[in-house]
GUVEX-571696 format. One record per atom (N, C-alpha, C): residue in three letters; x, y, z. Coordinates in steps of 0.05 Angstrom, whole numbers, plus 32768, in hexadecimal, padded with zeros to 4 digits. Layout:
! GUVEX-571696
ALAXYZ;...
//
This chain:
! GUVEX-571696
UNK7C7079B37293;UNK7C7279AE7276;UNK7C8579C37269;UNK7C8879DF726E;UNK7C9379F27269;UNK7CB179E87265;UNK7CB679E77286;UNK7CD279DA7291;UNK7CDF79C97281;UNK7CCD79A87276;UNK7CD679A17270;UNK7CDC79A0725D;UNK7CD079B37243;UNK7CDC79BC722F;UNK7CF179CA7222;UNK7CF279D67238;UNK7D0679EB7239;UNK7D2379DC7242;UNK7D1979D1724E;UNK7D3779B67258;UNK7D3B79A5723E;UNK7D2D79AA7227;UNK7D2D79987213;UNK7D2479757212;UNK7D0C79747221;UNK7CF7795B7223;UNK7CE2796A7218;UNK7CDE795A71F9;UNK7CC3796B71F0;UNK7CB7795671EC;UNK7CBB793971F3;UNK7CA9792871F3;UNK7C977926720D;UNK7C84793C720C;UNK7C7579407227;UNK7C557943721B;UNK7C46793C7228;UNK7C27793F7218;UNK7C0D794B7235;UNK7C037960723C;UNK7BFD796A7253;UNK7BDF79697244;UNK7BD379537261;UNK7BB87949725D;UNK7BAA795A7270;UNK7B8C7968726C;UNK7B8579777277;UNK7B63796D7274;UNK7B54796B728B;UNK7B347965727F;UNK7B19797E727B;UNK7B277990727F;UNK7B1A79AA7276;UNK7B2A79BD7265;UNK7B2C79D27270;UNK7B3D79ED7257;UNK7B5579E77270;UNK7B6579FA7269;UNK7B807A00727B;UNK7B777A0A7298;UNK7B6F7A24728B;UNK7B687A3172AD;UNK7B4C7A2F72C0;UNK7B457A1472B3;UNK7B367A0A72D1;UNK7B3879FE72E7;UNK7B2679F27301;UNK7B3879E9730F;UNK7B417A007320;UNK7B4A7A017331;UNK7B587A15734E;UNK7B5E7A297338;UNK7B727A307324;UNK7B7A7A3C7312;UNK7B647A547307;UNK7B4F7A4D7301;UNK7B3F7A5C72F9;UNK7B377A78730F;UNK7B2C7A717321;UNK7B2B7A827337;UNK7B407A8A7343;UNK7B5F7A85734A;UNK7B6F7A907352;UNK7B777AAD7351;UNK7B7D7ABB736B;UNK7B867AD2736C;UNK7B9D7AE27359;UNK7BB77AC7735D;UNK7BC77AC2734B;UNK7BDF7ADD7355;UNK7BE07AD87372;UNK7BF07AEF737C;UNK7C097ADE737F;UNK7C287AEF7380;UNK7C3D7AE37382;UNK7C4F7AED738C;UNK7C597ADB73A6;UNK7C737AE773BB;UNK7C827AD173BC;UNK7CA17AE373C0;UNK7CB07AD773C4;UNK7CB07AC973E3;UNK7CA27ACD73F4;UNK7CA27ACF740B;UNK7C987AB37419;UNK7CA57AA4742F;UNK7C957A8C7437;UNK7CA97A847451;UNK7C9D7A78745E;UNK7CB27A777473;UNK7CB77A557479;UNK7CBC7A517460;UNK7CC67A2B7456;UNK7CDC7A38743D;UNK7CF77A337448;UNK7D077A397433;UNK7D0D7A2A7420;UNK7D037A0F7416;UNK7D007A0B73F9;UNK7CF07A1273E8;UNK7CCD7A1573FA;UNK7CBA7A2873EB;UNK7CC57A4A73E5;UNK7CD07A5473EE;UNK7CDB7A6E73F2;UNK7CF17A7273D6;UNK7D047A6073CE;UNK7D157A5873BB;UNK7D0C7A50739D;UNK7CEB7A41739D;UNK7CDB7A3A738E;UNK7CD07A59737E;UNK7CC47A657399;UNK7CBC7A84738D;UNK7CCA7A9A7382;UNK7CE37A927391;UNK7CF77AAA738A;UNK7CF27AA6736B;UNK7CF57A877360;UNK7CFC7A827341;UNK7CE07A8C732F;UNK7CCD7A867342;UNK7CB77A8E7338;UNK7CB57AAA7325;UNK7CBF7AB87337;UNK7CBB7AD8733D;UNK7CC97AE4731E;UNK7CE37AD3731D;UNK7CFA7ADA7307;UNK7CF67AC672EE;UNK7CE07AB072ED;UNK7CCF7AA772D6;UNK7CBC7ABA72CE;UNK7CA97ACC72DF;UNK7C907ADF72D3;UNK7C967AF772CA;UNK7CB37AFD72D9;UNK7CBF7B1772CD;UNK7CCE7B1572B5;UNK7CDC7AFD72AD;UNK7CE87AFB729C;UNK7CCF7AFD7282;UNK7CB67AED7282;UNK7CA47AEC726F;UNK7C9D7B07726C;UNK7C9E7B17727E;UNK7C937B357280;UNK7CA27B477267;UNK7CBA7B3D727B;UNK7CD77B517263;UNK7CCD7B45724B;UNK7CC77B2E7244;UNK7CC07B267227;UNK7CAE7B2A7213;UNK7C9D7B2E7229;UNK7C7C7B327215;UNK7C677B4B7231;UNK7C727B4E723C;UNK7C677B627244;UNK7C487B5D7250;UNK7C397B69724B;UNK7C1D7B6B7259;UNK7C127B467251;UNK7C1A7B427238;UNK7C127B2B7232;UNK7C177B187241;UNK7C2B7B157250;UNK7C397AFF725E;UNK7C247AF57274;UNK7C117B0C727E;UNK7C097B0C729F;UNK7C147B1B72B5;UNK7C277B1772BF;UNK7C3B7B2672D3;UNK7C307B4172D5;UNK7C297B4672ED;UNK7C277B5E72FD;UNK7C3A7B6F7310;UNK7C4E7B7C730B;UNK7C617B7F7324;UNK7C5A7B977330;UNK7C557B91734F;UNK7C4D7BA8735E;UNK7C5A7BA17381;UNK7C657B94737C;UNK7C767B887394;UNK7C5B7B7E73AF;UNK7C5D7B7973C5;UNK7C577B7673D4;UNK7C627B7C73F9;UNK7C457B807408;UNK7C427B817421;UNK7C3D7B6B7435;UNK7C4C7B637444;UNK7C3E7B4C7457;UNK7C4E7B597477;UNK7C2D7B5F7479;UNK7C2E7B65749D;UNK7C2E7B5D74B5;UNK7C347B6674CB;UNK7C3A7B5974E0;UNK7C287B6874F5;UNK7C0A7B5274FA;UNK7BFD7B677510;UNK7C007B5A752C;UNK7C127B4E752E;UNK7C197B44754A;UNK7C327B47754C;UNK7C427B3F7560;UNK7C607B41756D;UNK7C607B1F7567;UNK7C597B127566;UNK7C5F7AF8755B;UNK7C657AF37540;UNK7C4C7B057532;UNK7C547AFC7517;UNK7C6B7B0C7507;UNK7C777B2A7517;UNK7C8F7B357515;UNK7CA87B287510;UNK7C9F7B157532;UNK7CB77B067532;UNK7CB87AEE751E;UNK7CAB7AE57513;UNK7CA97AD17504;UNK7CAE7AD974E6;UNK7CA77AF874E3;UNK7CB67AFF74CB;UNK7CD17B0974CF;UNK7CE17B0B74DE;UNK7CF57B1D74E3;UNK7D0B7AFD74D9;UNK7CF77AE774E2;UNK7D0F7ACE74E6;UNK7D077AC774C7;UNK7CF57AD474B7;UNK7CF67AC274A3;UNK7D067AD67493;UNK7D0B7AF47493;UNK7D177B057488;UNK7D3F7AF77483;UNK7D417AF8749B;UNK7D5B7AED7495;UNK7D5C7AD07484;UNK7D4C7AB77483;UNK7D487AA67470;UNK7D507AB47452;UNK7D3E7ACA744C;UNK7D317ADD7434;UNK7D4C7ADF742C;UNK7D5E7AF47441;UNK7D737AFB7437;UNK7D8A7AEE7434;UNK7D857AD87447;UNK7D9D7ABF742E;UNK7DA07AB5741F;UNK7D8A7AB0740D;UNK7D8A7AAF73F5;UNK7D837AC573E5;UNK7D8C7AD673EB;UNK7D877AF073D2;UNK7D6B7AFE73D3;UNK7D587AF973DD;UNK7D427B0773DF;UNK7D3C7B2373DE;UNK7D377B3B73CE;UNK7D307B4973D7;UNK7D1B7B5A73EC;UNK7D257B5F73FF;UNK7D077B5E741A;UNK7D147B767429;UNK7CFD7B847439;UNK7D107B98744D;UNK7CF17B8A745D;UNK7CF97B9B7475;UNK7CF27B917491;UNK7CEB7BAE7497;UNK7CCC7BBB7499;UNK7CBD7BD2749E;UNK7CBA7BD874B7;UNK7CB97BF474C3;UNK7CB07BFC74D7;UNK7C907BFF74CE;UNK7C7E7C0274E2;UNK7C587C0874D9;UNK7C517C1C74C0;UNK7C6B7C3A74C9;UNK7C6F7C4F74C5;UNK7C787C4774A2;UNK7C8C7C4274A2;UNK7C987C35748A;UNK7C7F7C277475;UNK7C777C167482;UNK7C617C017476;UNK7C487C1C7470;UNK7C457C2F747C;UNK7C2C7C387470;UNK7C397C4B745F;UNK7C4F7C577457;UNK7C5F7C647441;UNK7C557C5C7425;UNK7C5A7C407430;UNK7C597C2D740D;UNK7C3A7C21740A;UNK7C297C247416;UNK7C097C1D741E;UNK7BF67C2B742E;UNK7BF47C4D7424;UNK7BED7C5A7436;UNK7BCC7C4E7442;UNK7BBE7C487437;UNK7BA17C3D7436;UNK7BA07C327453;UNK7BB97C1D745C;UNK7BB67C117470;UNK7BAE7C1B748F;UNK7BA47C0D74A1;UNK7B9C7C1A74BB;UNK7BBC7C1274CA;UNK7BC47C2174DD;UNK7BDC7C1474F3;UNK7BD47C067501;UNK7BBF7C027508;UNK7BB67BFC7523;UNK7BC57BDF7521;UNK7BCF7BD87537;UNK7BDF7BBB7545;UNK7BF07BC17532;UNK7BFA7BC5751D;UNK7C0E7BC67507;UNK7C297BC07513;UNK7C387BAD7516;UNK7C597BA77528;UNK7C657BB0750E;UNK7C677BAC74FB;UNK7C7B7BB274E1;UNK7C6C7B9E74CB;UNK7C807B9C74BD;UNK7C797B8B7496;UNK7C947B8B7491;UNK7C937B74747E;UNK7CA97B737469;UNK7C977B7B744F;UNK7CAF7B8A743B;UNK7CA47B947425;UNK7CBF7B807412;UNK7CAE7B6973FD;UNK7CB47B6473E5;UNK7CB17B7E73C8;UNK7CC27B8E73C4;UNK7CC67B9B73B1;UNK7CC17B857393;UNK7CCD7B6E7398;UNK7CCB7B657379;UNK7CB57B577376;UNK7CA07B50738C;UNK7C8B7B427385;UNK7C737B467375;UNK7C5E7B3D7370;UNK7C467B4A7362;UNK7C2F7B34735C;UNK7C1C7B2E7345;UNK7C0C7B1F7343;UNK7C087B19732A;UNK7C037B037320;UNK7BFC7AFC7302;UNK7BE07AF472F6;UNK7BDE7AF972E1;UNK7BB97AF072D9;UNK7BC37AD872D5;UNK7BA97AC872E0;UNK7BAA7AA572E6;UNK7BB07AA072C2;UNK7B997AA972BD;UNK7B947A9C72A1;UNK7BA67AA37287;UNK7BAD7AB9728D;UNK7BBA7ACA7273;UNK7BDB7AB47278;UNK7BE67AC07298;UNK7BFE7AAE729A;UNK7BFE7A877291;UNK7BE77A847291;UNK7BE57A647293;UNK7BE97A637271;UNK7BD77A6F726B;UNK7BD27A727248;UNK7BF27A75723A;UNK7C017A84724E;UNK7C197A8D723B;UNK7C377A7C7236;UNK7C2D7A6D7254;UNK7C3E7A5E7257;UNK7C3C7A437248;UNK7C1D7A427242;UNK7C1A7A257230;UNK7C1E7A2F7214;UNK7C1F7A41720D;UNK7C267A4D71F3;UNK7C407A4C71EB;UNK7C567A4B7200;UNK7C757A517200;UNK7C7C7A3171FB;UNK7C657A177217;UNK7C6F7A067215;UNK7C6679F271ED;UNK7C5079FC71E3;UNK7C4479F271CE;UNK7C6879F771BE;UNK7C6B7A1071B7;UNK7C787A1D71A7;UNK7C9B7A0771A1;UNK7CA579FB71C3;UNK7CB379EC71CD;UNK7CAC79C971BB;UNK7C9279CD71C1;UNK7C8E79AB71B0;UNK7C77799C71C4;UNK7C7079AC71D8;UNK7C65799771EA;UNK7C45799071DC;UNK7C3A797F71E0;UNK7C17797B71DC;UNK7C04798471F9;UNK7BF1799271E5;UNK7BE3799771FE;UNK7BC8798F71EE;UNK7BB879777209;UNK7B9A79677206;UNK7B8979727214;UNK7B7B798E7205;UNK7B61798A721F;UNK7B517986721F;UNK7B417983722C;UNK7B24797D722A;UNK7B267955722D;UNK7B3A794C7234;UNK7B40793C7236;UNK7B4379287258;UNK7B327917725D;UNK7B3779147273;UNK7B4678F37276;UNK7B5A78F5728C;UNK7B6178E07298;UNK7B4F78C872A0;UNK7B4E78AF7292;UNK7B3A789C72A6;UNK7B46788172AC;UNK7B5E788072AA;UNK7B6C786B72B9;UNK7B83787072B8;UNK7B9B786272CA;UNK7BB5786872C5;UNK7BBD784472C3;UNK7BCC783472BD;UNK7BDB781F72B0;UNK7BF9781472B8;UNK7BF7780572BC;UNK7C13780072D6;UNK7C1C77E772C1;UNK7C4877E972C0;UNK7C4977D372C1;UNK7C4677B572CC;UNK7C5677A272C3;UNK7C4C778A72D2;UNK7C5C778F72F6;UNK7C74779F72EB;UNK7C7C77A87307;UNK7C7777B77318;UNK7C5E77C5730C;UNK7C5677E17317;UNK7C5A77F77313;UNK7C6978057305;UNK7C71781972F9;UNK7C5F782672E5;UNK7C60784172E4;UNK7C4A784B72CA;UNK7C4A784772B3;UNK7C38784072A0;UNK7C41783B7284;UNK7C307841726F;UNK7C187848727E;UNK7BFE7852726C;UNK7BEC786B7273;UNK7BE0787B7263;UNK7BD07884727A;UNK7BB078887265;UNK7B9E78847270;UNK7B8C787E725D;UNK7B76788F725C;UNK7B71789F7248;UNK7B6478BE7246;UNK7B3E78B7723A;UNK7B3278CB723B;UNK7B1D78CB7226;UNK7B1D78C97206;UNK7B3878D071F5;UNK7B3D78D271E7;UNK7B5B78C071DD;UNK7B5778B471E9;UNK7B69789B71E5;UNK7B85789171F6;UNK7B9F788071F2;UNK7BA878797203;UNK7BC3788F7203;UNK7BD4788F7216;UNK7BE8789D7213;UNK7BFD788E721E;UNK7C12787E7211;UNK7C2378727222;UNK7C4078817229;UNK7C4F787C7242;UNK7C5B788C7252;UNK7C6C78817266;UNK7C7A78877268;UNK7C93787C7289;UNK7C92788872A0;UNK7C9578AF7293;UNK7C8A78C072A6;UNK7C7478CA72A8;UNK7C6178CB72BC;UNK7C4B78E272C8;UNK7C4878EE72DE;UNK7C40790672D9;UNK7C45792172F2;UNK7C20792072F8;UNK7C207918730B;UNK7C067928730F;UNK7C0479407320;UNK7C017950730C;UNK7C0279707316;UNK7BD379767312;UNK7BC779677316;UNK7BA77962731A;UNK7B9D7977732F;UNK7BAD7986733A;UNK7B9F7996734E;UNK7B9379867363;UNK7B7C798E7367;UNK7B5E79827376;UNK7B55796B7376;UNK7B5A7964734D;UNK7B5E793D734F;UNK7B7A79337355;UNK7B89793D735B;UNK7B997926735D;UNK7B9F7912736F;UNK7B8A79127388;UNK7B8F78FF7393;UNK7B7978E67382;UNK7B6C78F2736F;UNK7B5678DA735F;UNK7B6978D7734C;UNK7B7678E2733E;UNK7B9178D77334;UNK7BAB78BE7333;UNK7BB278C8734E;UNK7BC378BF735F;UNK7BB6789E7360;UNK7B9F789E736C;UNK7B8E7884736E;UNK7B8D7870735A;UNK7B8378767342;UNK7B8B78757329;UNK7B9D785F7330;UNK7BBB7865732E;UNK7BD1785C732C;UNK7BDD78497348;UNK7BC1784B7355;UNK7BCC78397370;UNK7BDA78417386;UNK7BDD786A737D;UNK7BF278707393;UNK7BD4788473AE;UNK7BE8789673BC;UNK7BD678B073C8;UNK7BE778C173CE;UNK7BD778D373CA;UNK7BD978F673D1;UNK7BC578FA73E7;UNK7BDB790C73F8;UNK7BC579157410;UNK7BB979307407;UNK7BA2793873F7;UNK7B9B794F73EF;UNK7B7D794573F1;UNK7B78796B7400;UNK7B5679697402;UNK7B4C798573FA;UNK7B3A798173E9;UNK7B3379A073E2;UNK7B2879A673F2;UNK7B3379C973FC;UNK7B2379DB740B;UNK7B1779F27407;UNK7B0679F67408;UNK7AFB7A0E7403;UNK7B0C7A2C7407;UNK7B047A3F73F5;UNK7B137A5073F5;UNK7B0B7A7073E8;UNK7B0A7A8973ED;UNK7AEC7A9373E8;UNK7B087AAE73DD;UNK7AFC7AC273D0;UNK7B027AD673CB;UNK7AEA7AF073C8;UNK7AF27B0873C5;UNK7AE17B1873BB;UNK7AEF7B3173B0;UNK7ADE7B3D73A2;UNK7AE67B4D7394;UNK7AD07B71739B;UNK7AE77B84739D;UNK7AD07B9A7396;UNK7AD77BAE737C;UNK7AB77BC0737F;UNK7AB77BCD736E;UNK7ACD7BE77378;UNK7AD47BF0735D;UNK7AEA7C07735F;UNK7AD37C17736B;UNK7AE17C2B7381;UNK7AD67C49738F;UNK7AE27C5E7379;UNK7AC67C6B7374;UNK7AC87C897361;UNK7AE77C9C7370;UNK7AE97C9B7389;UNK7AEF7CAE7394;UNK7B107CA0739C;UNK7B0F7C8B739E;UNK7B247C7D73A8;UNK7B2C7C5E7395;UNK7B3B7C637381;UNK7B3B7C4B736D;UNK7B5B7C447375;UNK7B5E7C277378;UNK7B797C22737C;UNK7B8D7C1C736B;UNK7BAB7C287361;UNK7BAD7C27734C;UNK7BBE7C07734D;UNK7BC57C067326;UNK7BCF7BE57323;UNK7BEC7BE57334;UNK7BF37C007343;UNK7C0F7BF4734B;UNK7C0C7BF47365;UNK7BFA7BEE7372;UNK7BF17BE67392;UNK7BFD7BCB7396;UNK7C0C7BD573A8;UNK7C1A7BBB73B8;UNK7C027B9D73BB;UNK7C0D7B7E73B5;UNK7BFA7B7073C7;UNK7C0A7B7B73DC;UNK7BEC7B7473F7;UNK7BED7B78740B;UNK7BE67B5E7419;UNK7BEE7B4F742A;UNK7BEB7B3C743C;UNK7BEB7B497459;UNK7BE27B33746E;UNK7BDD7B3D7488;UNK7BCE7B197495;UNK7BDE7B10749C;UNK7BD97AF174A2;UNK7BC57AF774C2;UNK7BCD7B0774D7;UNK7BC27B0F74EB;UNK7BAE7B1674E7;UNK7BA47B2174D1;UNK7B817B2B74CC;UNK7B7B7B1974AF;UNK7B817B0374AC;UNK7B797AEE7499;UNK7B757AFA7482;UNK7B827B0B7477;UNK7B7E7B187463;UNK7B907B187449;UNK7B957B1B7431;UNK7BA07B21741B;UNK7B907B2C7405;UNK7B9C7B4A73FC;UNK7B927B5C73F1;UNK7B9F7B6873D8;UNK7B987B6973C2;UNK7BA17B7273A8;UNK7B977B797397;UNK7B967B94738B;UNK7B927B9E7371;UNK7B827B8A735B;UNK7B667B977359;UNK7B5B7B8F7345;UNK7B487BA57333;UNK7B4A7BB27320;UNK7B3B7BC2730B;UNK7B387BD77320;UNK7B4D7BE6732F;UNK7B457BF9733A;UNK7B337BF87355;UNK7B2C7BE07356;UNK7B1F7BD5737D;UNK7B377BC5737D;UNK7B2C7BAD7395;UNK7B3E7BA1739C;UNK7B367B7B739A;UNK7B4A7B6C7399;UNK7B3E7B5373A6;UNK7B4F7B5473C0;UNK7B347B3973CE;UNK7B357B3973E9;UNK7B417B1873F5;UNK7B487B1373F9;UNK7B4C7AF773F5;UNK7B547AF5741D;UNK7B5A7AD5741C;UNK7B6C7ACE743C;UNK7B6C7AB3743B;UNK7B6A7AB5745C;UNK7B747AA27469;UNK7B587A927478;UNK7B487A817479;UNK7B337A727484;UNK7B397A7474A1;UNK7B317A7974B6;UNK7B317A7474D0;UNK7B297A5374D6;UNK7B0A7A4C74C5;UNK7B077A3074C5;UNK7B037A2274AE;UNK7B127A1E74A6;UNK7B097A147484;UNK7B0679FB7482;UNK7AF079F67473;UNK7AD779E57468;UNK7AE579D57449;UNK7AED79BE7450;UNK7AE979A57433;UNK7AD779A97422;UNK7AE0799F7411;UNK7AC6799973FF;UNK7AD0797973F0;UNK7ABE796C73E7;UNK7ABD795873DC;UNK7ADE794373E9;UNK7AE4794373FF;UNK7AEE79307409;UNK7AF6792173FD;UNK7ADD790D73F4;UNK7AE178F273EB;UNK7AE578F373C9;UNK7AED790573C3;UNK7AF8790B739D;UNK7AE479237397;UNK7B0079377388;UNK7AEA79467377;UNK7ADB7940735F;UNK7AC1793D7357;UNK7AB97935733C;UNK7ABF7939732A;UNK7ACB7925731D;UNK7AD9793372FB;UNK7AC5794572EF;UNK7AB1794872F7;UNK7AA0795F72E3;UNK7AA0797772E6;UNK7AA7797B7300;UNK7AB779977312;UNK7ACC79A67303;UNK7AC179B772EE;UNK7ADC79CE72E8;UNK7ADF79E272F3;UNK7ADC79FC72E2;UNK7ADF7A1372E3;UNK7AD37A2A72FB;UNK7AB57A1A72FD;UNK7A9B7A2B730B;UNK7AA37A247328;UNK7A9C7A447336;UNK7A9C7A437357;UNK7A877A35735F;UNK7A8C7A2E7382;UNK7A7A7A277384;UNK7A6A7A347399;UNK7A557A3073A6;UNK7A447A4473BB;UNK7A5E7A5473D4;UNK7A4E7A6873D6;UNK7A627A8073E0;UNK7A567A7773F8;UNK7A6F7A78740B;UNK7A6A7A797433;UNK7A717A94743A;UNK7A567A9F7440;UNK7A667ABE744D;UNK7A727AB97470;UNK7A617AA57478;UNK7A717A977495;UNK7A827A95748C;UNK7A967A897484;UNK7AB07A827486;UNK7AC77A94747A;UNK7AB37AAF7468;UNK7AB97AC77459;UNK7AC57ADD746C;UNK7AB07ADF7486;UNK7AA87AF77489;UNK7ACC7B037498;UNK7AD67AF274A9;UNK7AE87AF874BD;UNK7AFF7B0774A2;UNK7B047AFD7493;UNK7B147AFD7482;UNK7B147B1B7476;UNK7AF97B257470;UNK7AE97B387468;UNK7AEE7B517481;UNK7AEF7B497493;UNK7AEB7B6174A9;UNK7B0D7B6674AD;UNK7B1F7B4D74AF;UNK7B387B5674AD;UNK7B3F7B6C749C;UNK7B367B647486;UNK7B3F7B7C746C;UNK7B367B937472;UNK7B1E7B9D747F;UNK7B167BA8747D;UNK7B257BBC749C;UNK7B2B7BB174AC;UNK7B3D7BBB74BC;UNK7B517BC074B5;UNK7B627BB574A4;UNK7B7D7BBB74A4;UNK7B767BD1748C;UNK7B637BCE7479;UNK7B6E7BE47465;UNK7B487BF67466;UNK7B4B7C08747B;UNK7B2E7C11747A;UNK7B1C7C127466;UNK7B287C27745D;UNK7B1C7C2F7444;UNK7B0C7C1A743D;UNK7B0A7BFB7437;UNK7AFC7BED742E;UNK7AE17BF1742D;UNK7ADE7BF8744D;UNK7AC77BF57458;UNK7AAB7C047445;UNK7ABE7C177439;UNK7AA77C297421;UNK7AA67C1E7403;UNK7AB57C0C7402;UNK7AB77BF873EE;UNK7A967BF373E0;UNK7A917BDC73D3;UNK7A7A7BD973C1;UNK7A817BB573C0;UNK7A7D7BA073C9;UNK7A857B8D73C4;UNK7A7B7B7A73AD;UNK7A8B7B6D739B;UNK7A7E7B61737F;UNK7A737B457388;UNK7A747B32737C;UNK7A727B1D7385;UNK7A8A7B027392;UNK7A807AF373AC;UNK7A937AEA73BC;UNK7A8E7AD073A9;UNK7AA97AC4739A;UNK7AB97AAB7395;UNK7ABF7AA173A7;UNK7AB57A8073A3;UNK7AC47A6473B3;UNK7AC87A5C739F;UNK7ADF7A4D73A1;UNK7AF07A3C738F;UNK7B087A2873A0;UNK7AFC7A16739F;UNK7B107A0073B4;UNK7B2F79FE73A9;UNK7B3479FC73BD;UNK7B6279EE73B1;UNK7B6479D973BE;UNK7B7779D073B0;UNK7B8179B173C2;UNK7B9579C273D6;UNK7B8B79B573ED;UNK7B9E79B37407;UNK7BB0799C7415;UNK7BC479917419;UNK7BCF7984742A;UNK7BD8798A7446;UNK7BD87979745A;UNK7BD2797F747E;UNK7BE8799B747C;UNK7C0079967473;UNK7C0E79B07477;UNK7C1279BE7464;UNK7BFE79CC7452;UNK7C0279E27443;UNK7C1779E3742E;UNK7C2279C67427;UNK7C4079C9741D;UNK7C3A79B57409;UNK7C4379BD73F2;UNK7C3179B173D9;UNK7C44798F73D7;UNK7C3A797C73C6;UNK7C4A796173C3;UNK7C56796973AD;UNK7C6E795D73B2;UNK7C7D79607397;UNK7C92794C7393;UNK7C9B7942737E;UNK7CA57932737B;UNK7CA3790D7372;UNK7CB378FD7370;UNK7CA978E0736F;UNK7C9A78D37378;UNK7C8778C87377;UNK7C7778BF7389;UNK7C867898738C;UNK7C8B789273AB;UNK7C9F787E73AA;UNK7C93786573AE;UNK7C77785D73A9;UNK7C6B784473A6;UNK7C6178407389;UNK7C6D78557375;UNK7C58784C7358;UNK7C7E78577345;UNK7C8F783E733C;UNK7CA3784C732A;UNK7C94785F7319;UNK7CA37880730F;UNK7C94788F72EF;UNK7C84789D72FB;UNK7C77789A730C;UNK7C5E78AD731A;UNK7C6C78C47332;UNK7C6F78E27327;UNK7C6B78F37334;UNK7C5D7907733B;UNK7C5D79137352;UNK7C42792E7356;UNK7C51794D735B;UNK7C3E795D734E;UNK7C4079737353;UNK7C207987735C;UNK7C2079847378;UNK7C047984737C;UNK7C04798E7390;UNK7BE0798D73A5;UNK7BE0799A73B9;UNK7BEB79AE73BE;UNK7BE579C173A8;UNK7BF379DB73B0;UNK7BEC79EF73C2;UNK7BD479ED73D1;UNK7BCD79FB73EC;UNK7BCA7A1B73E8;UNK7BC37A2073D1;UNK7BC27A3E73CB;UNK7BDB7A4873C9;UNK7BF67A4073C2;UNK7C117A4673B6;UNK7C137A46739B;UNK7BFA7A417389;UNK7BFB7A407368;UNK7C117A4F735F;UNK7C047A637356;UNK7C1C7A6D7342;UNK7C367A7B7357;UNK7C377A857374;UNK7C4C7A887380;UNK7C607A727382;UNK7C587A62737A;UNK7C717A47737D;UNK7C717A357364;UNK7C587A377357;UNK7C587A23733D;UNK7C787A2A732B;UNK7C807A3D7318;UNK7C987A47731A;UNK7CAF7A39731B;UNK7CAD7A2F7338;UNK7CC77A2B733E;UNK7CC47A097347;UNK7CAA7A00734A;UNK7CAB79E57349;UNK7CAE79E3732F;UNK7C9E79E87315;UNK7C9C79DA7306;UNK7CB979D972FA;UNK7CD679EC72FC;UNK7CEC79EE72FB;UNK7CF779D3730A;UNK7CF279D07324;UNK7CFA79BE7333;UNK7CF17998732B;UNK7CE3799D731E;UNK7CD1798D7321;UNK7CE379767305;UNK7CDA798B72EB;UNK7CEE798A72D1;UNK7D07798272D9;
//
């Protein structure tokens, strides 16, 4: 919606059936790298990166934007090599990135253990944004543009011409007629999509985080690198002086398959420390110190997933007017950015 205002389409109206930042949004980490080893996702974030900084230079703390760059390590000789080949990707399109020795990598993150450590690439310009503050600011910029924003408003049918094409879409609060629609639904959008006669391959998956309490003795400050480490399922970042803990599932668990319930917003849902724990001990290896940590409470909060991690985007080519911006696979705000640019 942003995008498209700014492109000068302010006849845009963004239907929402709760507040803004519920939905995957609410719980998100809300960390952001330029980094991916799919070079049109990689091109998406770069824009990302130079959308949150630009809001930064503008409004400052208010915007969201966190810049503290980022770490992503390599604890195997495989995954070295797999960054070394995505490094050169990086640097053809302009990327800022260097390519770490262990030695190097604990310079800029002393906290970390070496152990298996092959090297890291260090993103200097990366960092992390507050879900809610950035979501808030950006619908503020897009209001200001002309766009409408309905919430509390839910979708309950969509309306096809006689040819098939979109032409209606039909809310709790009355009808909205239209040529174009994006379903950007998250988690519903494949109940969306349905709607309109088309599909999305998206399944929510479970997805957990945690958080600790700051150490008296050892508080981490706001310009702590994120830290990633795919080999110990882990991603780690600065929060109030502890940390959040976040990763990667070894086996991760669906939830609601067969549609999420429109009554499903904001609220987590039951915490799996099985499917927590591996994730938990990674961190805790790679950056010891943890281990004396204080832990707060563990968040689940499902995302829409598609089979390959690679969000839908674009036309959808059995419904004319109907496009998606979805299944984002835990790439939210690292790629939102530069789809919703793309997308506009």
């Amino acid at each position: 919606a942003y995008h498209l205002a700014k492109g000068g389409e302010t006849d845009v109206v963004l239907v929402e059936k709760h507040d803004l930042t519920s939905g995957s949004t609410c719980q998100a980490a809300g960390m952001v790298t330029q980094f991916h080893t799919n070079l049109t996702m990689m091109l998406m974030r770069q824009y990302s990166v130079e959308l949150y900084k630009g809001f930064y230079a503008a409004d400052g703390e208010k915007s969201g934007w966190n810049h503290t760059g980022s770490i992503r390590i390599a604890s195997s000789p495989d995954q070295l090599m797999s960054l070394k080949q995505a490094v050169s990707k990086a640097r053809g399109i302009g990327l800022d990135i260097e390519l770490l020795s262990p030695e190097e990598t604990q310079k800029i993150y002393p906290e970390i253990s070496l152990d298996e450590v092959a090297g890291s690439i260090h993103l200097p310009m990366d960092g992390w944004v507050d879900p809610h503050t950035v979501t808030t600011y950006m619908a503020k910029k897009a209001r200001e543009m002309g766009v409408m924003f309905y919430t509390n408003t839910l979708v309950q049918d969509i309306e096809l011409t006689d040819l098939g094409a979109i032409q209606t879409v039909v809310t709790s609060k009355g009808r909205i007629e239209c040529e174009i629609l994006v379903n950007a639904a998250g988690m519903w959008a494949g109940r969306v999509a349905e709607m309109a006669g088309s599909f999305l391959p998206i399944v929510p998956v479970q997805h957990q985080h945690m958080t600790t309490i700051a150490m008296d003795d050892r508080k981490f400050s706001p310009n702590t690198p994120v830290l990633r480490d795919p080999d110990n399922l882990t991603y780690i970042r600065e929060e109030v002086g502890g940390v959040l803990i976040g990763g990667f599932e070894l086996n991760p668990e669906t939830w609601h398959e067969e549609g999420v319930p429109w009554a499903h917003n904001a609220e987590p849902i039951s915490s799996r420390w099985d499917l927590y724990s591996p994730i938990l001990e990674g961190a805790m290896k790679r950056v010891p110190i943890l281990q004396q940590a204080d832990a707060q409470e563990l968040v689940n909060h499902p995302d829409g997933f598609t089979p390959d991690a690679i969000p839908c985007v674009g036309p959808c080519p059995d419904v004319p007017g109907l496009w998606a911006a979805a299944g984002m696979s835990i790439n939210g705000f690292a790629t939102g950015g530069g789809m919703g640019r793309e997308l506009a």
